[in-house]
C-alpha positions in Angstrom: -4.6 -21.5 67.2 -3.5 -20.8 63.9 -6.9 -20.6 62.0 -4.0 -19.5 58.6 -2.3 -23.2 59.2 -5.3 -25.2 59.6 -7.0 -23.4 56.6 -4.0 -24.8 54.8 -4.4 -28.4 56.3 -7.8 -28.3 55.7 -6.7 -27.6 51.7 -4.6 -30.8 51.9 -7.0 -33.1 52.4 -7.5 -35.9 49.9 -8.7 -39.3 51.3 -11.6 -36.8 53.4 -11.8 -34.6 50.3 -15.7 -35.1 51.0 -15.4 -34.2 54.3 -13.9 -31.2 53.5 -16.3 -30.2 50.6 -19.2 -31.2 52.6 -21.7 -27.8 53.9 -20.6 -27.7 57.6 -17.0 -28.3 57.0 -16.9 -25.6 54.0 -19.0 -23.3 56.4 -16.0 -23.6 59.1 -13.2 -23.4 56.5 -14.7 -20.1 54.9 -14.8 -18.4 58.7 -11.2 -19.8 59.4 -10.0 -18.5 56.0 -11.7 -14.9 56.7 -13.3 -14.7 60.6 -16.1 -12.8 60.8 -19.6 -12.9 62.7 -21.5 -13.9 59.9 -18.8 -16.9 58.5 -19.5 -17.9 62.3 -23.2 -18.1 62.7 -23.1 -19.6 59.1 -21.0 -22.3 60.6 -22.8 -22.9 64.0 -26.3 -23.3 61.6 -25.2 -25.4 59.6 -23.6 -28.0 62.5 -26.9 -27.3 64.0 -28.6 -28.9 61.0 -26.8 -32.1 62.0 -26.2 -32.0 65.5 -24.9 -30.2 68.2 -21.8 -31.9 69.8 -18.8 -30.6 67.0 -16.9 -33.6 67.3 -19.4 -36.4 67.4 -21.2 -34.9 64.1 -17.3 -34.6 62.6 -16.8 -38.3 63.2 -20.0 -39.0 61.7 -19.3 -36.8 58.5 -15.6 -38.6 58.8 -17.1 -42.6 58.9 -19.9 -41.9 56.5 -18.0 -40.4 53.9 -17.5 -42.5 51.2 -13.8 -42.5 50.0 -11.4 -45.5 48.5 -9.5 -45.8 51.7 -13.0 -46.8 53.3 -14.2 -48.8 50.3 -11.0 -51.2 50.6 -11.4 -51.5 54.3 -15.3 -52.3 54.3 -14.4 -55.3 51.8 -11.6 -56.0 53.6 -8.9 -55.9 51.0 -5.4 -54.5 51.8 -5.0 -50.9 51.9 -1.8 -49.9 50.1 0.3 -48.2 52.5 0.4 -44.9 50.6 -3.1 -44.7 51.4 -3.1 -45.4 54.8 -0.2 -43.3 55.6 -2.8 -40.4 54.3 -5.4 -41.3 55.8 -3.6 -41.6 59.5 -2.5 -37.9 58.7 -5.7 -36.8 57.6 -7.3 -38.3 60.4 -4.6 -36.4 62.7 -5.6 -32.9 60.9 -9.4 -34.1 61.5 -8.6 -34.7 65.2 -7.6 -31.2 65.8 -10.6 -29.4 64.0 -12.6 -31.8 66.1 -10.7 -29.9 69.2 -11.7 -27.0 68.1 -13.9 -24.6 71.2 -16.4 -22.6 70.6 -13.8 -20.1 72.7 -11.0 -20.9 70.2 -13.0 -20.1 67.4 -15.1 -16.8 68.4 -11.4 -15.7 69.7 -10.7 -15.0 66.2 -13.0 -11.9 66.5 -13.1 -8.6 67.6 -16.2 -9.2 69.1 -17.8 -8.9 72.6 -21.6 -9.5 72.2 -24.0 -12.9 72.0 -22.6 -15.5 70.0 -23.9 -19.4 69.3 -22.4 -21.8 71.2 -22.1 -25.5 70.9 -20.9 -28.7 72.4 -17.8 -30.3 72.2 -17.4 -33.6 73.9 -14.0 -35.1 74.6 -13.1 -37.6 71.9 -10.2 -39.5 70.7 -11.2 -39.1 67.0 -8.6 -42.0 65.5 -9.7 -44.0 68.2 -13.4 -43.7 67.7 -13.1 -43.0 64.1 -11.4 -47.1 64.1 -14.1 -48.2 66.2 -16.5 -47.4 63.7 -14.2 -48.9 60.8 -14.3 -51.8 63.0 -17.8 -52.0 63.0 -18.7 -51.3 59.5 -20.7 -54.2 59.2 -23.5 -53.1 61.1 -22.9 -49.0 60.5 -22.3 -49.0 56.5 -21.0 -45.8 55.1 -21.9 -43.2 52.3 -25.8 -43.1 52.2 -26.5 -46.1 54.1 -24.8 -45.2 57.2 -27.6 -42.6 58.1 -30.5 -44.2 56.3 -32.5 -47.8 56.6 -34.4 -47.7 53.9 -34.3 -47.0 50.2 -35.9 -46.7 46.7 -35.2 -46.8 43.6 -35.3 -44.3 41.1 -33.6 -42.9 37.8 -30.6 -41.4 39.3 -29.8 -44.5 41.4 -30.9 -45.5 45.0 -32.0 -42.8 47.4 -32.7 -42.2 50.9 -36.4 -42.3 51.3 -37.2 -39.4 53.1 -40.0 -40.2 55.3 -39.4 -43.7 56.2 -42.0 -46.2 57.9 -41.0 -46.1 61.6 -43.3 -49.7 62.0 -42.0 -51.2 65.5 -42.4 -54.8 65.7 -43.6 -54.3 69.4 -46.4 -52.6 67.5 -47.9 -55.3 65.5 -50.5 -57.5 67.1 -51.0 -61.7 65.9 -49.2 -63.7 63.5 -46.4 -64.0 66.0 -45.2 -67.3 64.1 -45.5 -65.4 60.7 -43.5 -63.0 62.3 -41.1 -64.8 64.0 -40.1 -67.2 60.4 -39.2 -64.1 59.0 -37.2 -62.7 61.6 -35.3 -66.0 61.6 -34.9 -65.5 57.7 -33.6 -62.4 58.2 -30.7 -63.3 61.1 -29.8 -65.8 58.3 -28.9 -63.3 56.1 -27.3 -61.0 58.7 -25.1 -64.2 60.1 -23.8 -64.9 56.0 -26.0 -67.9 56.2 -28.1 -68.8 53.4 -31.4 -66.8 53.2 -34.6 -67.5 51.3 -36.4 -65.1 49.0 -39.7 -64.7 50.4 -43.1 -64.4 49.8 -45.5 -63.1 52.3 -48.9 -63.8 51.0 -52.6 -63.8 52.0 -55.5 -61.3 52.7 -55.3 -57.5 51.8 -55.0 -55.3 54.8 -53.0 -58.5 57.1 -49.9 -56.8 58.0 -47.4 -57.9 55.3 -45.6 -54.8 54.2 -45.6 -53.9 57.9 -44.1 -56.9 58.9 -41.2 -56.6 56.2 -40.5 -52.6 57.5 -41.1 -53.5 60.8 -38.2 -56.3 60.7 -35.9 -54.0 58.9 -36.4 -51.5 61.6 -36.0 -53.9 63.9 -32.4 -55.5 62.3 -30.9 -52.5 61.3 -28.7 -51.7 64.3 -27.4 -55.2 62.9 -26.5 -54.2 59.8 -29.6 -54.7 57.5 -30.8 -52.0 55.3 -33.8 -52.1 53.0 -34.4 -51.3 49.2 -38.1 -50.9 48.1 -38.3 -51.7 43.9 -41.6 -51.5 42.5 -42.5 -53.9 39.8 -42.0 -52.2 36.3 -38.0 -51.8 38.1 -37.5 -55.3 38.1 -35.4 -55.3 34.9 -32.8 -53.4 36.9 -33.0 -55.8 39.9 -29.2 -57.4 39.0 -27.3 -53.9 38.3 -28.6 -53.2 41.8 -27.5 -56.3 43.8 -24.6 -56.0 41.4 -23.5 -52.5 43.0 -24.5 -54.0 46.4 -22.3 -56.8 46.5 -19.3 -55.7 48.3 -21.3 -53.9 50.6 -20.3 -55.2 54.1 -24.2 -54.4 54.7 -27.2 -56.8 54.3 -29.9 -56.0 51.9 -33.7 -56.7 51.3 -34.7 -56.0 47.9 -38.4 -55.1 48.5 -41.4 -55.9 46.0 -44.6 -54.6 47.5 -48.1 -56.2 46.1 -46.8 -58.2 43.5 -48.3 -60.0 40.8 -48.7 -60.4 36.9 -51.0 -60.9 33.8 -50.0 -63.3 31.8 -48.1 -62.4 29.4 -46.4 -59.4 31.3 -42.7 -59.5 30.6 -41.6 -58.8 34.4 -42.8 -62.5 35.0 -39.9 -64.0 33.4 -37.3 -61.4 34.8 -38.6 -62.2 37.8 -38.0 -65.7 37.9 -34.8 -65.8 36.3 -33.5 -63.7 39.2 -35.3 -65.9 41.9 -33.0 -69.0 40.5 -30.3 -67.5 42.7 -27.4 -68.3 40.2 -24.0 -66.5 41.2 -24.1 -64.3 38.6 -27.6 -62.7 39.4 -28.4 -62.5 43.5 -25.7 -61.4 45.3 -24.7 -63.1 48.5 -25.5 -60.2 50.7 -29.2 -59.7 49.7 -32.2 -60.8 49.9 -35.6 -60.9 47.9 -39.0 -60.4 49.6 -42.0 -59.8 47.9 -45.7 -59.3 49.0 -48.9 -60.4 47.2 -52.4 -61.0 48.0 -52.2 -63.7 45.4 -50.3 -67.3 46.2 -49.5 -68.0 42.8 -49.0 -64.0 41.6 -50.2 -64.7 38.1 -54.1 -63.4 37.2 -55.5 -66.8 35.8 -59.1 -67.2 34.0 -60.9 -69.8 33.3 -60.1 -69.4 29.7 -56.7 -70.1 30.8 -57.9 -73.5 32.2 -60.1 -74.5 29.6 -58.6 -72.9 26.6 -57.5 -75.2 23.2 -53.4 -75.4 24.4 -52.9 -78.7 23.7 -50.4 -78.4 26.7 -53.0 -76.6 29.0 -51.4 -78.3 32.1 -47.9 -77.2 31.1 -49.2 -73.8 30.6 -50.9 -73.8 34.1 -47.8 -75.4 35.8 -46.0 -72.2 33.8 -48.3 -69.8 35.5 -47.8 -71.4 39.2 -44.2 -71.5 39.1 -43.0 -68.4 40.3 -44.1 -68.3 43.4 -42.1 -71.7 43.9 -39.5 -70.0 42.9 -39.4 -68.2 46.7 -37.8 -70.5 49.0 -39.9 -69.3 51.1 -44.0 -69.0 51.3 -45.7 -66.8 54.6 -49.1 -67.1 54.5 -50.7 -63.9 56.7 -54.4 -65.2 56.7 -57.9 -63.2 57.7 -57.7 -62.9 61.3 -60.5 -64.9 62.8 -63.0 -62.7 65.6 -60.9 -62.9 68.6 -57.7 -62.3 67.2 -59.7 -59.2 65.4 -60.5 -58.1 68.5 -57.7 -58.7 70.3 -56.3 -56.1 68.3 -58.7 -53.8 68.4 -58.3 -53.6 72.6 -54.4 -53.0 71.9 -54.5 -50.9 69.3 -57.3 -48.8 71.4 -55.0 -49.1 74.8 -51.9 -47.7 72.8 -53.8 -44.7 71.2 -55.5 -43.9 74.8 -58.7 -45.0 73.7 -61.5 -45.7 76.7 -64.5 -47.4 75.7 -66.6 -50.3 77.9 -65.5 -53.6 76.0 -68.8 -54.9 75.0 -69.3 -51.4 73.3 -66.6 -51.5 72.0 -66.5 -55.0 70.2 -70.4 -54.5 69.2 -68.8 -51.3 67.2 -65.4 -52.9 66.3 -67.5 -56.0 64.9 -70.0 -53.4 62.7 -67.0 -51.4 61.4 -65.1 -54.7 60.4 -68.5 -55.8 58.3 -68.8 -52.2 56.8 -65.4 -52.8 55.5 -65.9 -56.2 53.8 -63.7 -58.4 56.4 -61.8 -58.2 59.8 -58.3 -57.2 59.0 -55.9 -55.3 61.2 -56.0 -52.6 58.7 -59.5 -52.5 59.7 -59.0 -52.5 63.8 -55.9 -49.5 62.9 -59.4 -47.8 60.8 -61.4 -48.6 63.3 -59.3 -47.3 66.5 -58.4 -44.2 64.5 -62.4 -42.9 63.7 -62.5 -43.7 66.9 -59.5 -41.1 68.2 -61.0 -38.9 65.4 -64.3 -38.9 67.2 -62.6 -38.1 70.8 -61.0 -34.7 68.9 
């Protein structure tokens, strides 16, 4: 190996200019450029921040990075051939860094004592790295290729770092609820017209749960979620806007909506939620939670006030949420769904308890808390686990 050449080759690079830029890549150029055992180790730390098979975590630096050759493909427009004649060569220099042993490398040193080693699995890196280009639809590519879910904040959409892991296998009850918004949510996935939803009903019924828990669920599928809270609303259409040649699938996520009056987010709100061309794009999705059906606080001033047109006003106030195409109602659970939650939950966290003692206390602890609730059985089971510590 020529570690002088392929220092050169790497310097070529200009469709995978990220790659090359990118902290494991510029760890491995700086030890080919000058070998030494530190340059190494630096190298083998940061691969080992990623992964640990070399060419596996260089075709996932290669698909993810976010260049105009994989723009053009992703929309699938026609890549001019100057372009692709680039990238095939890059892809050929990539190919053979991919190759690269931890033998061929630590052969570069004078050097006969412990060194890092790591894996290298046999890959045919255009091959693979066309696969993934095939399947774009369903991996993405810049941030959204590693991530599912999202926020958003000054600088733009981010990665949230902790995201909810909720399994749908997890949640217990409103299978139907469930099940409407999973076929919502295929709809989308298949370019089939979706509806914005609202999932509404009692605090503490599983709503936001459902929504992560489908988007964990879809997102092998292609379906990636962006969580806006409710004084972002204003910038809902320069964010579907930058989504909308996204070969990905999008739910813009509003959790525990609603309004006063005369907030000015109402209005924004349902002037996106008329769906016109030039607002939603095609390949997104709004869902919104509320504990409220109609999302606007009302009083009864509001109903009896002097407005001369008091029932235009009211139908005013009522009209967003038929704005939604469509309504999910998650009510109270009634005593034996309660506790049919309560004995799953307390079977999945290892929980062993005689069943009469354990409704008798599951029945108290939902009355303490103002109302059975599956929030309240996941209270519940964990003071109980707290106890067992």
């Amino acid at each position: 190996m020529d570690n002088h050449v392929l220092v050169a080759k790497l310097d070529s690079l200009v469709v995978f200019r990220g790659v090359r830029n990118g902290k494991i890549v510029s760890a491995l150029y700086d030890y080919l450029a000058a070998p030494d055992v530190a340059r190494y180790a630096d190298f083998v730390s940061a691969l080992f921040e990623r992964g640990y098979d070399w060419p596996a975590v260089l075709l996932d630096l290669s698909a993810e990075d976010e260049n105009r050759y994989v723009i053009l493909r992703a929309r699938g427009q026609e890549v001019p051939a100057v372009l692709q004649s680039c990238a095939d060569a890059e892809l050929g220099i990539l190919a053979e860094l991919a190759a690269l042993t931890p033998a061929d490398l630590t052969g570069l040193l004078d050097y006969d004592e412990y060194l890092p080693a790591f894996d290298g699995s046999a890959l045919d890196f255009a091959a693979a790295y066309e696969e993934r280009m095939a399947n774009i639809s369903r991996t993405g590519y810049g941030i959204y290729a590693r991530n599912v879910m999202f926020r958003l904040e000054d600088r733009g959409i981010v990665p949230v770092t902790s995201p909810d892991k909720m399994d749908v296998n997890y949640l217990i009850g409103y299978e139907r609820e469930r099940q409407t918004l999973i076929d919502n949510t295929r709809a989308l996935l298949a370019g089939k017209p979706a509806a914005n939803t609202l999932l509404y009903g009692d605090a503490g019924t599983g709503k936001s749960s459902t929504v992560k828990a489908v988007t964990n669920l879809l997102a092998p599928e292609g379906l990636r979620l962006i969580e806006i809270r409710k004084d972002q609303l204003r910038q809902i259409p320069n964010v579907m806007e930058e989504l909308r040649d996204n070969p990905l699938k999008f739910i813009i996520f509003i959790d525990d909506l609603s309004f006063q009056k005369d907030d000015d987010n109402f209005s924004t709100l349902k002037a996106i939620l008329e769906g016109s061309a030039s607002v939603q794009a095609p390949n997104t999705a709004i869902y919104a939670t509320s504990n409220r059906r109609h999302l606007v606080k009302e009083s009864f001033a509001d109903r009896d006030g002097d407005d001369i047109h008091r029932n235009d006003t009211m139908q005013e106030l009522i009209s967003l949420s038929g704005r939604f195409g469509l309504a999910i109602l998650f009510s109270k659970p009634n005593k034996d769904l309660y506790l049919e939650i309560v004995h799953e939950m307390a079977r999945a966290k290892g929980i062993t308890m005689p069943e009469e003692e354990l409704d008798v206390k599951a029945a108290a602890f939902a009355t303490r808390k103002g109302g059975r609730s599956p929030r309240a059985a996941e209270q519940f089971t964990d003071s109980l686990l707290a106890a067992m510590d």
